[in-house]
VOGU-3710 file (C-alpha; in Angstrom, 3 decimals, decimal comma):
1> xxxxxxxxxx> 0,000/0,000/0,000  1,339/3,629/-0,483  2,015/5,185/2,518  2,013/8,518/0,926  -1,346/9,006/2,277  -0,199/9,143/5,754  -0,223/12,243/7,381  2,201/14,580/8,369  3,670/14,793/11,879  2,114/15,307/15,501
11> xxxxxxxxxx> -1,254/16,540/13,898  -3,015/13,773/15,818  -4,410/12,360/13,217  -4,801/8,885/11,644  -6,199/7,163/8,536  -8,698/4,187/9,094  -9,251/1,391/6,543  -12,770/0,536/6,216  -13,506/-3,148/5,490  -16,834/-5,368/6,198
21> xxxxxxxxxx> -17,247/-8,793/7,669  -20,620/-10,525/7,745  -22,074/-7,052/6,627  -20,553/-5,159/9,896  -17,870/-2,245/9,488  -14,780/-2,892/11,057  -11,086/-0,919/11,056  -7,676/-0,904/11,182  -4,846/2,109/11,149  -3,630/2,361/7,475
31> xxxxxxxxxx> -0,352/2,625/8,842  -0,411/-1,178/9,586  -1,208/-2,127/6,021  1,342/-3,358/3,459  -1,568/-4,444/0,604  -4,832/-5,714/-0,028  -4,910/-8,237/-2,542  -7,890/-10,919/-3,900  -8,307/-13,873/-1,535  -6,205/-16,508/-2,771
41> xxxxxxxxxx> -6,024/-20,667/-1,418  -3,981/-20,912/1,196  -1,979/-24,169/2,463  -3,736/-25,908/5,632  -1,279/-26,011/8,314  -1,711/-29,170/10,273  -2,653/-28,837/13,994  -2,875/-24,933/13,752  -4,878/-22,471/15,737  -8,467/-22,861/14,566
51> xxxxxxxxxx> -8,083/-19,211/13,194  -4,998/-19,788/11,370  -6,471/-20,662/7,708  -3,023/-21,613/6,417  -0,347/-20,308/4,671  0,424/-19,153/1,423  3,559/-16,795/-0,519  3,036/-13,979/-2,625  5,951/-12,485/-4,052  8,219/-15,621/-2,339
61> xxxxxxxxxx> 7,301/-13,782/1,022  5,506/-16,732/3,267  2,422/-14,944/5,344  -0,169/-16,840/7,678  -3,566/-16,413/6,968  -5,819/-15,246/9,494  -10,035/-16,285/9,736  -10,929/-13,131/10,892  -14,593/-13,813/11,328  -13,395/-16,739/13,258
71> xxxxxxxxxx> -11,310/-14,137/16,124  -14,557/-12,853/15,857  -16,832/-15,378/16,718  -18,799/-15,975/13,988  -19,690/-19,137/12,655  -19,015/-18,781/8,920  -16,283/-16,660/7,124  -16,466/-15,164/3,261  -16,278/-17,368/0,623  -13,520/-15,495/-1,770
81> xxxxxxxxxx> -13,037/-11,976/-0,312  -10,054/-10,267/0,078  -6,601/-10,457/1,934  -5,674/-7,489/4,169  -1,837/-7,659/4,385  -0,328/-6,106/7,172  3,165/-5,537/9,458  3,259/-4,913/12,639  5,597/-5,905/16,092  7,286/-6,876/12,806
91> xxxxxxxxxx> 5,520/-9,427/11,271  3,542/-9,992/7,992  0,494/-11,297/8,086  -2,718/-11,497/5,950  -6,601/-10,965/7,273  -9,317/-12,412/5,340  -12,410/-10,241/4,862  -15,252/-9,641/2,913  -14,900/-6,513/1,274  -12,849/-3,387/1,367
101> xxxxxxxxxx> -15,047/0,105/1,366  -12,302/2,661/1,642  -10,084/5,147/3,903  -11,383/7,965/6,541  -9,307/10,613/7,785  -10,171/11,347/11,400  -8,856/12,520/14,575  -7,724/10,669/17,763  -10,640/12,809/19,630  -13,635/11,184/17,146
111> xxxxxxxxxx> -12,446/7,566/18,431  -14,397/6,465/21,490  -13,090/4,137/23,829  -15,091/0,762/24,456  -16,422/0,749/28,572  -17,717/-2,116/30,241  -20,056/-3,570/28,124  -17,931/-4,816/25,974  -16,590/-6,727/28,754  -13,441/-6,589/30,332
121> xxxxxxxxxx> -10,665/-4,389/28,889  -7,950/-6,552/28,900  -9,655/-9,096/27,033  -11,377/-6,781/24,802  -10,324/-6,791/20,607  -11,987/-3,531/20,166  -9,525/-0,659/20,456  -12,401/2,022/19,579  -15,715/3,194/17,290  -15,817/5,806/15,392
131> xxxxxxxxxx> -18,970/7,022/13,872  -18,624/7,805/9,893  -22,572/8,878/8,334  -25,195/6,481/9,012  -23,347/3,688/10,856  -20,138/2,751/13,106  -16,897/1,558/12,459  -15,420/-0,944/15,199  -11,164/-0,159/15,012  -9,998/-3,645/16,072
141> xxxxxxxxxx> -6,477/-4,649/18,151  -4,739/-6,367/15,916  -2,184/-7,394/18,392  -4,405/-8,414/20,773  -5,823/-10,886/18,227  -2,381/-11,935/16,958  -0,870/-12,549/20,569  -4,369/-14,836/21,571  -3,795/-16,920/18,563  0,097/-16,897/19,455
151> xxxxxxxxxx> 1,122/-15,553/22,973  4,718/-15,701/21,840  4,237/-12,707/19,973  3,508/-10,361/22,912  5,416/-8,863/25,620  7,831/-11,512/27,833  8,298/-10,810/31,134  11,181/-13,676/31,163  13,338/-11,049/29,041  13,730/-8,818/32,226
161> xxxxxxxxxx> 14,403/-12,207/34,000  17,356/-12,729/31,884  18,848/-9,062/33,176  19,407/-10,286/36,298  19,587/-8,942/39,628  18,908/-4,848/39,093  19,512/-2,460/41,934  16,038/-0,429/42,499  16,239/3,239/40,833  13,864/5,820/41,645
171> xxxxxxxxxx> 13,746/7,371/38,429  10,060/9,432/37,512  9,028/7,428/34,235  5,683/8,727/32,793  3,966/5,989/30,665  0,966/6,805/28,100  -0,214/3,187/26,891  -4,009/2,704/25,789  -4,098/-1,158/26,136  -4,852/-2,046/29,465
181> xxxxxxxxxx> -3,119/-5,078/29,526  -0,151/-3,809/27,415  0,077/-1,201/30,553  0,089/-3,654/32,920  2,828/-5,572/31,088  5,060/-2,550/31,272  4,667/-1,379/34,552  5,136/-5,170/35,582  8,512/-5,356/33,618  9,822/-1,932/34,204
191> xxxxxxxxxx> 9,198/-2,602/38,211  11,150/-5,898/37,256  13,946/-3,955/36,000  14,026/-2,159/39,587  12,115/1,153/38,123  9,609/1,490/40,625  8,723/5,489/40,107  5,657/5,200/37,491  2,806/6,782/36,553  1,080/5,145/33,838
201> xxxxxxxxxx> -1,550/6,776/31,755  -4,549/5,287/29,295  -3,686/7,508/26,438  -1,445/10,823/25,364  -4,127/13,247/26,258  -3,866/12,190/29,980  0,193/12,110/30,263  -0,084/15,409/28,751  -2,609/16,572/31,400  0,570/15,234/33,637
211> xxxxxxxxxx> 2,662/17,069/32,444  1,125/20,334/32,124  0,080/19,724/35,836  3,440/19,386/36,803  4,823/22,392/34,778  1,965/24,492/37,016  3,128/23,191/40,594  7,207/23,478/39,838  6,848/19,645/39,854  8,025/18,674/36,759
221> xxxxxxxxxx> 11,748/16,971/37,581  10,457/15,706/40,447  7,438/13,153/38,656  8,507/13,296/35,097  11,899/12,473/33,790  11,248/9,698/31,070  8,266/9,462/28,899  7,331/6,177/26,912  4,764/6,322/24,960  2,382/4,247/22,252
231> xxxxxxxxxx> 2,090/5,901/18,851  -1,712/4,834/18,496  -4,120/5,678/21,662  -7,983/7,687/21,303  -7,435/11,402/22,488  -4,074/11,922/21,593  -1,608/9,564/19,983  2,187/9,152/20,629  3,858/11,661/17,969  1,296/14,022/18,891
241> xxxxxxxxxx> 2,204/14,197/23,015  6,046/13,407/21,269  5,909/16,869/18,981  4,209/19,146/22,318  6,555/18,051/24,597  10,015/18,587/22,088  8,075/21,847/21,415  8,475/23,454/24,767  11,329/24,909/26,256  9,957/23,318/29,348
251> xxxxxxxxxx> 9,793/19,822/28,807  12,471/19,505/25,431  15,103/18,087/27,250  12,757/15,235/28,687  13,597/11,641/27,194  11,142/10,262/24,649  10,935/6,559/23,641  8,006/5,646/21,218  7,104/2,103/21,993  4,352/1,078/19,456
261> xxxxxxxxxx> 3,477/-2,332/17,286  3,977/0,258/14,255  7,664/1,072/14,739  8,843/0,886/11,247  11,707/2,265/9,025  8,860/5,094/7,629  7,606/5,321/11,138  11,529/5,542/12,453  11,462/8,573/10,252  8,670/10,531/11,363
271> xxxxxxxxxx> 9,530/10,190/15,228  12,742/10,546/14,424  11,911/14,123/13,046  9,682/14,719/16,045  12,917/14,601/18,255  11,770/11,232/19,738  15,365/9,738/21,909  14,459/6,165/20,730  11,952/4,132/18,920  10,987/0,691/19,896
281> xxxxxxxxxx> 9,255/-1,897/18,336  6,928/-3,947/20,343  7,270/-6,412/21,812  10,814/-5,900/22,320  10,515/-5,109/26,438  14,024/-6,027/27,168  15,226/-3,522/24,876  13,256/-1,192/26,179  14,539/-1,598/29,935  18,093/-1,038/28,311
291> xxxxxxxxxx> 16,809/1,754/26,261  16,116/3,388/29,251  19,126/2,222/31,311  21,041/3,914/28,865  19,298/7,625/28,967  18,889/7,354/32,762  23,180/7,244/32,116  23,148/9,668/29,399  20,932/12,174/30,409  21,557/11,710/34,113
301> xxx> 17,992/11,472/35,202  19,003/10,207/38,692  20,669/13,279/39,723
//
């Protein structure tokens, strides 16, 4: 797919792709899409997940085959279709669907967060809706899907395991992550790791309500030293709280590392230009705990 379309920096803004299963409108962030290409047979692979349809290799590239409408819980998937190819925590995989409708253009603010009834958040493969005209678009969690099928694929907690014993460093690390469980990951392997000063925040919007806070009380050293932040979250997204805070005089010299599924080499680019300290692909958390060990000793955030 041409990324072209994407938009430019911090402007807190995203592109959704449309696409319908069983006649229901469902998304996903453009930025996660390589292609979308006719359904093609795919290669049974033999005591697979029961929403693995197989594999199959276009362009001598292998990709797995996801039933969508199976992660979904319905009983019957399209017949032909399309495949939605797609890389993310880098990986390539392909998402069968009915149809393809188009893109939207919309902010972080129009996406509303699921609550309770969709049942509990950590479980939940709904990241958002977004209301476009006369009916809603559900923005599924890819990863979320991907690391039920395959729990490989998500964070590991063993990787902080394998740092050994860490002295305990009272460092003020400010954490905007929208997934609840994601957020709980982090926090669980950063206090690992022996950071034990975190505040963790559902989206950018609210660690930039943090910030600003602190900036008002003279607090700002004192609770916020490191940021890490997702690139997609409702509200406000990653390069958006990345661009405000390298935009102020105030907060510039604070350590950012972008920590997102959608850490790419275009992706690289744009945070790069941002002024983000270090970008991250998920679910890389072991990296990330010596990321920060090494801007803690750079930047001498313990003084």
């Amino acid at each position: 797919m041409d990324h072209n379309i994407l938009l430019e920096n911090g402007t807190n803004e995203l592109e959704i792709l449309e696409f319908v299963l069983n006649g229901y409108s469902y998304g996903i962030n453009v930025a996660k899409v390589r292609e979308i290409v006719p359904y093609e047979r795919v290669t049974p692979i033999p005591n697979s997940h029961p929403s693995i349809e197989g594999i199959f290799m276009p362009r001598e590239v292998m990709i797995t085959a996801i039933d969508l409408s199976n992660c979904l819980g319905f009983m019957e998937g399209p017949v032909g279709g399309m495949f939605i190819i797609t890389n993310f925590n880098k990986l390539n995989m392909a998402f069968h669907v009915e149809n393809v409708l188009g893109i939207h253009r919309v902010s972080w603010t129009e996406i509303k967060r699921p609550d309770k009834s969709f049942g509990s958040l950590e479980d939940s493969i709904i990241n958002g809706v977004i209301k476009r005209d006369d009916h809603l678009i559900i923005i599924l969690d890819f990863e979320k899907i991907i690391s039920d099928i395959n729990p490989e694929t998500g964070l590991k907690l063993s990787e902080i395991d394998a740092l050994g014993n860490r002295r305990k460093r009272n460092v003020p690390i400010l954490i905007a992550e929208d997934s609840p469980l994601l957020n709980k990951l982090i926090v669980e392997s950063l206090k690992k790791a022996g950071y034990v000063n975190l505040i963790h925040t559902e989206n950018g919007q609210q660690a930039y309500d943090v910030i600003c806070k602190c900036k008002e009380e003279g607090s700002l050293r004192e609770n916020v030293r490191c940021i890490i932040t997702d690139i997609e979250m409702p509200m406000m997204d990653g390069h958006r709280l990345t661009k405000l805070v390298k935009s102020d005089e105030a907060t510039a010299n604070i350590p950012v590392v972008i920590f997102s599924s959608l850490v790419n080499d275009d992706m690289k680019r744009k945070g790069a230009a941002l002024g983000a300290d270090a970008q991250l692909s998920k679910p890389e958390v072991g990296d990330l705990v010596t990321v920060i060990d090494a801007l803690v000793e750079k930047y001498h955030l313990e003084d």
